[in-house]
N, C-alpha and C positions, 0 to 999 in steps of 0.2 A: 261335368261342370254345371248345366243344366239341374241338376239335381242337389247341388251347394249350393247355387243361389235360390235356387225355390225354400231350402231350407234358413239358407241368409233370410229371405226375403218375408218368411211368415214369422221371425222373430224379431222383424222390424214392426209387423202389423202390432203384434202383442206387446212390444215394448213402447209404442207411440201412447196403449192405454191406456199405461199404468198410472194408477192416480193418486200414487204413494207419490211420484218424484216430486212434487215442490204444492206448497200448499195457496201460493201466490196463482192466480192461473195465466198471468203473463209469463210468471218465470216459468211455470212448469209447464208454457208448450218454447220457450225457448231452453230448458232443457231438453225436452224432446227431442226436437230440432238437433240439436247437438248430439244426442245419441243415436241418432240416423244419420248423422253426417260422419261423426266415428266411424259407423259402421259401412258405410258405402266407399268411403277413400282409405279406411283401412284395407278393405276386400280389393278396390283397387291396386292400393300397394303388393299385394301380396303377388298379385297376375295371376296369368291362366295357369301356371303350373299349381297353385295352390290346390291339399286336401282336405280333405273333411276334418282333420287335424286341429291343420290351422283356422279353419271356419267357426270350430268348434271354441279355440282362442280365443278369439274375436267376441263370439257372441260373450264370454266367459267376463271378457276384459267390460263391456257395456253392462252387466248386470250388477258386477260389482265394484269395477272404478270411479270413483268420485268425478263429478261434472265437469270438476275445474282440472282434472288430470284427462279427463278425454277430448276439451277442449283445447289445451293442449297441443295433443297428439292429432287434431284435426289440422291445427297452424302447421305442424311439421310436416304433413303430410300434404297441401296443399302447397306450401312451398316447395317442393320437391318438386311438384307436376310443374310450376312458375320458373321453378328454373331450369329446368327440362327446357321448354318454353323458350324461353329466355337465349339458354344455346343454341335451340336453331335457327332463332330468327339472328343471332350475330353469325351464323357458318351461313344464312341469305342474303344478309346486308351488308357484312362488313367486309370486304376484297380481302384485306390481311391483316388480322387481330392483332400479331406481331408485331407488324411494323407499326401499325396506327399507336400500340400502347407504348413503343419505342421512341415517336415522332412527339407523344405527350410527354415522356420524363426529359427527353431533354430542350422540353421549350421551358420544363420546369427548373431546370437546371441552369439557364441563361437567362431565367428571369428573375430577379429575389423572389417579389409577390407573388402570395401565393395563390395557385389557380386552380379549378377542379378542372377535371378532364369531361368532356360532353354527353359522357353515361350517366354523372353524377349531378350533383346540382351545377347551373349553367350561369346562373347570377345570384350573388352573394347579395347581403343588406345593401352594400354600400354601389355595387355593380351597375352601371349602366345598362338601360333596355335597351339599347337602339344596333347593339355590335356583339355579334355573337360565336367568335372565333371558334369556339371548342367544337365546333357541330362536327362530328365526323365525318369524314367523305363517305359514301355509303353505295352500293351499286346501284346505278339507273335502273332500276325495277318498278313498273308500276303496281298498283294497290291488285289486281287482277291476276298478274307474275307474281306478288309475293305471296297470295293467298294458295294459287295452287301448286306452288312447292314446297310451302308448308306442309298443305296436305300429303304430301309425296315424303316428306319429313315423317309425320305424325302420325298420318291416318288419317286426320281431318281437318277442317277447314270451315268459316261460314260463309252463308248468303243471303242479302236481302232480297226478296221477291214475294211476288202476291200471296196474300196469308189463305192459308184451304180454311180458314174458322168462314162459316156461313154467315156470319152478319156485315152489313154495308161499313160499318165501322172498324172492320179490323185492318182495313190499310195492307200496307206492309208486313213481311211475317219474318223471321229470322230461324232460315233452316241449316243442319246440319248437311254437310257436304263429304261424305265418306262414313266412317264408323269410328266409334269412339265404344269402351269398358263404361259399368254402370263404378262412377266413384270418381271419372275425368273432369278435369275441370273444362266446362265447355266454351265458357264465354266471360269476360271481365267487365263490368258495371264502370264503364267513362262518367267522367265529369269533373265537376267541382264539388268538392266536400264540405260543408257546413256542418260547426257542431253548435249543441243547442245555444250557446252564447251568441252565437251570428246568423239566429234565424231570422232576424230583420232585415237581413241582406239579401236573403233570396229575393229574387225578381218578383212582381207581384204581388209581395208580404202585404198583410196578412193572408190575403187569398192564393196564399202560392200555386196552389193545386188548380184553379179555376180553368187556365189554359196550356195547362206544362203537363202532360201524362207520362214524362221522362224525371220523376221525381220516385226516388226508393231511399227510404225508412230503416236501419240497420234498431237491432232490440236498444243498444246503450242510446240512442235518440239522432245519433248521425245522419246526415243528409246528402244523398249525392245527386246533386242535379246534371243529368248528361244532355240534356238539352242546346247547352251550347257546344262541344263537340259534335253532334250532329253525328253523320258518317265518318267522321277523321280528315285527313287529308291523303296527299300524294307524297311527302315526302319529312324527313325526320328534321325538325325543328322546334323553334323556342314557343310555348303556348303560355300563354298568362289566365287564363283561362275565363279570358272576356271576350276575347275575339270568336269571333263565330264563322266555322268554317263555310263555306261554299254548300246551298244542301241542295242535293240535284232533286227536281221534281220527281224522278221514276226511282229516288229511293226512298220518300216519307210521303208521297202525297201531295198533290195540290193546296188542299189546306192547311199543310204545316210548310209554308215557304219561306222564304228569309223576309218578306214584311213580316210575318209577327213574332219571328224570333228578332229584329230587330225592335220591335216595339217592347216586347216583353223587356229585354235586357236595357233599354233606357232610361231607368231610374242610374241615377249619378252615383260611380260607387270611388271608394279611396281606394287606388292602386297600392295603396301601403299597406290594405287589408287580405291583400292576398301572401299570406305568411311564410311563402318559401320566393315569393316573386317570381311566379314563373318557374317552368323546367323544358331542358328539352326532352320532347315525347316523342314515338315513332307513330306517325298517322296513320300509315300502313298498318298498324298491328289489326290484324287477320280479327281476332279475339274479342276485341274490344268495341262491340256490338251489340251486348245483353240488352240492352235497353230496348232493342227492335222485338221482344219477345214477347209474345202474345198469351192472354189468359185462357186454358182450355174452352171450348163450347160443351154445352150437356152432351152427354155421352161421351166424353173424351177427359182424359187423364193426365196430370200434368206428366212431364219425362223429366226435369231439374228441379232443384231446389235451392232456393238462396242459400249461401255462405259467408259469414262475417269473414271478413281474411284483413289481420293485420302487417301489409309490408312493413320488414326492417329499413327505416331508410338508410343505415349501413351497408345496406348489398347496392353500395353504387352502380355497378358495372349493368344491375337490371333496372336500375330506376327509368331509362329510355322507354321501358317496353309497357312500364306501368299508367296507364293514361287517367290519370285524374291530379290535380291541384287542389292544393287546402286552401278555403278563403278563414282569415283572421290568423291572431298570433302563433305562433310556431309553438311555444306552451300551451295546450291546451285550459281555462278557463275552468275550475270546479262548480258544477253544476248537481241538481237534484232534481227529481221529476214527482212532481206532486197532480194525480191526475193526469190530464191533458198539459199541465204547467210545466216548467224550468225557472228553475230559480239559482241566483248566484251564490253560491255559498261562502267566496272569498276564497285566494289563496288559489292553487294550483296544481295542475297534476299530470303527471306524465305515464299514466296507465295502468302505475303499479308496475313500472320497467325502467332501467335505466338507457333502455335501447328507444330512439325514438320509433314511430312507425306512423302509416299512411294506413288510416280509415278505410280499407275498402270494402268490395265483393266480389264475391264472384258465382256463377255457376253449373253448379253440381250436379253430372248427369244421374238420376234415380234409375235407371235402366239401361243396360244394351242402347245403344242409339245406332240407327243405319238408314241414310239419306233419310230424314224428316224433318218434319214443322219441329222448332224447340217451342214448348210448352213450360208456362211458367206460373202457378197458384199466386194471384197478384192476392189473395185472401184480404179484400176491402172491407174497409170496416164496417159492421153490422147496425151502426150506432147511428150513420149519417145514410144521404141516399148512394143509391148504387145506381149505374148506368143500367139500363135496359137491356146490354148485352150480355151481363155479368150475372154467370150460375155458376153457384159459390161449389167447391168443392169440397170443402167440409165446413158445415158452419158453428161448429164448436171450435175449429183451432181459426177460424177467423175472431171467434167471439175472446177467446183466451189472448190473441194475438194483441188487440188492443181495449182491452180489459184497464 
């Protein structure tokens, strides 16, 4: 096996170089990107019984599959792990999946109006915030019980704690708790989604960046600020994705405490701007802690890589588990990126799908992972300053990055 990925792994080095794939050099390292991620959650999928065979496959399928066909195959494939995922935390949280789906048809049944059940969406346009019947009853588990039965589930599980990167600034670290395959999805990017029509609303604007280091950039211009999730909570309920959970000093840090996350998010915003109004989330989710990850120090190598992943909001039943909220309309707004710029183009668009879906990410272990620091190539941009602590890991796909 050892010897499949060693061979996986040097036709990842040689395909990152190729400098036929796009002549754009933003698009050709988010193609890159994309052909390393084909090829890691392919190899994943395959598992350990996989041979040289199918290795050989794979490489076969990235040399000559077109972009938009192995992109693809990377959504299907990351949905798989998600709803993998997905199942075990309902066989941890739910007492009896049975009955509970039993006790929703027929409250549907004796009520005309129609209701969604509390996996799904939890309040509708017209739906009042204040009463939030559908919550499922879910087992008294704390956020510490659900994480390491998960592991006991999966294999693994995360943790916040002291980062091993040697500078006074890295805080907190976000380590792997067990072992995970190089190709798992390790960890999900929380937050609030902003697409480029509603970057005035992030907190902060125009300086968004100035005091929020929980801000990640997707290539199409999407925004997910996880800053106000924080840690999550203790139990599965409704989040609108203004309120700001509870952040305990011994998991972010004395300087990131809730004065200046309350300062930050007090610019006055329209609760009508948050375009699905609210969902119910599971706080607990184990996963949904990326944003605690820390950029490698010199000498050291990142072990994940980001992953565009767009949820179906059709898979009601996982919508609980997925923690982020879109702020602005439920149709997406036609935009163009000119530069550093976004411009409205008029009119609308829904993806090129008729399926809606949720903006996320997530991330992708690049290696074998077993008890460590996850490590994350934050590749800042070359153009502006960089913090003191930041050695770039390559600074040609930082420079292509945002090009």
């Amino acid at each position: 096996m050892a010897f499949l990925f060693h061979k996986f792994q040097e036709f990842v080095k040689t395909l990152a170089k190729n400098s036929m794939l796009s002549k754009n050099p933003r698009q050709l390292q988010f193609e890159a990107d994309i052909n390393r991620l084909f090829l890691y959650t392919s190899y994943n999928r395959l598992g350990r019984n996989a041979d040289e065979a199918d290795v050989d496959e794979i490489i076969d399928m990235a040399s000559k599959a077109p972009v938009a066909d192995q992109q693809k195959q990377v959504q299907e494939n990351i949905h798989l792990q998600i709803k993998s995922f997905c199942m075990s935390m309902d066989e941890l949280l739910l007492p009896d999946v049975k009955k509970i789906n039993e006790g929703i048809e027929s409250s549907e049944q004796s009520n005309p109006a129609p209701r969604r059940s509390g996996l799904s969406f939890a309040i509708g346009r017209n739906t009042p915030s204040v009463k939030h019947h559908d919550v499922p009853e879910t087992r008294p588990l704390e956020r510490a019980d659900v994480s390491q039965r998960l592991k006991d589930l999966i294999g693994y599980t995360l943790d916040i704690k002291p980062s091993q990167i040697p500078h006074k600034e890295a805080g907190q670290g976000l380590f792997l708790n067990g072992e995970c395959d190089v190709g798992a999805v390790v960890a999900v990017y929380p937050g609030v989604i902003y697409s480029p029509a509603y970057y005035r609303y992030i907190p902060g604007y125009p300086r968004v960046n100035a005091q929020n280091s929980y801000l990640i950039t997707r290539y199409d211009g999407t925004v997910i600020n996880a800053q106000p999730w924080g840690s999550g909570g203790e139990t599965r309920d409704f989040w609108d994705g203004l309120t700001v959970p509870e952040i305990r000093p011994n998991m972010q840090g004395g300087e990131k405490g809730p004065d200046r996350f309350w300062k930050l998010l007090s610019k006055p915003l329209d609760q009508r701007q948050l375009g699905n109004r609210g969902n119910i989330l599971e706080g607990r989710n184990p996963l949904a802690l990326a944003h605690f990850a820390n950029h490698p120090a010199k000498d050291m190598a990142p072990n994940v890589m980001i992953c565009p992943y767009d949820f179906p909001l059709t898979e009601n039943e996982m919508r609980v588990y997925i923690p982020n909220v879109v702020f602005g309309d439920a149709e997406e707004v036609k935009m163009k990126r000119f530069g550093s710029f976004w411009f409205k183009l008029g009119g609308s668009r829904n993806g090129g799908s008729d399926i809606p879906v949720l903006k996320t990410l997530v991330l992708v272990a690049t290696k074998a992972l077993c008890d460590e620091e996850v490590l994350l190539n934050y590749r800042l941009s070359n153009s502006k300053r960089r913090p003191e602590w930041y050695t770039p890991v390559d600074e040609e796909e930082d420079r292509r990055r945002w090009s």
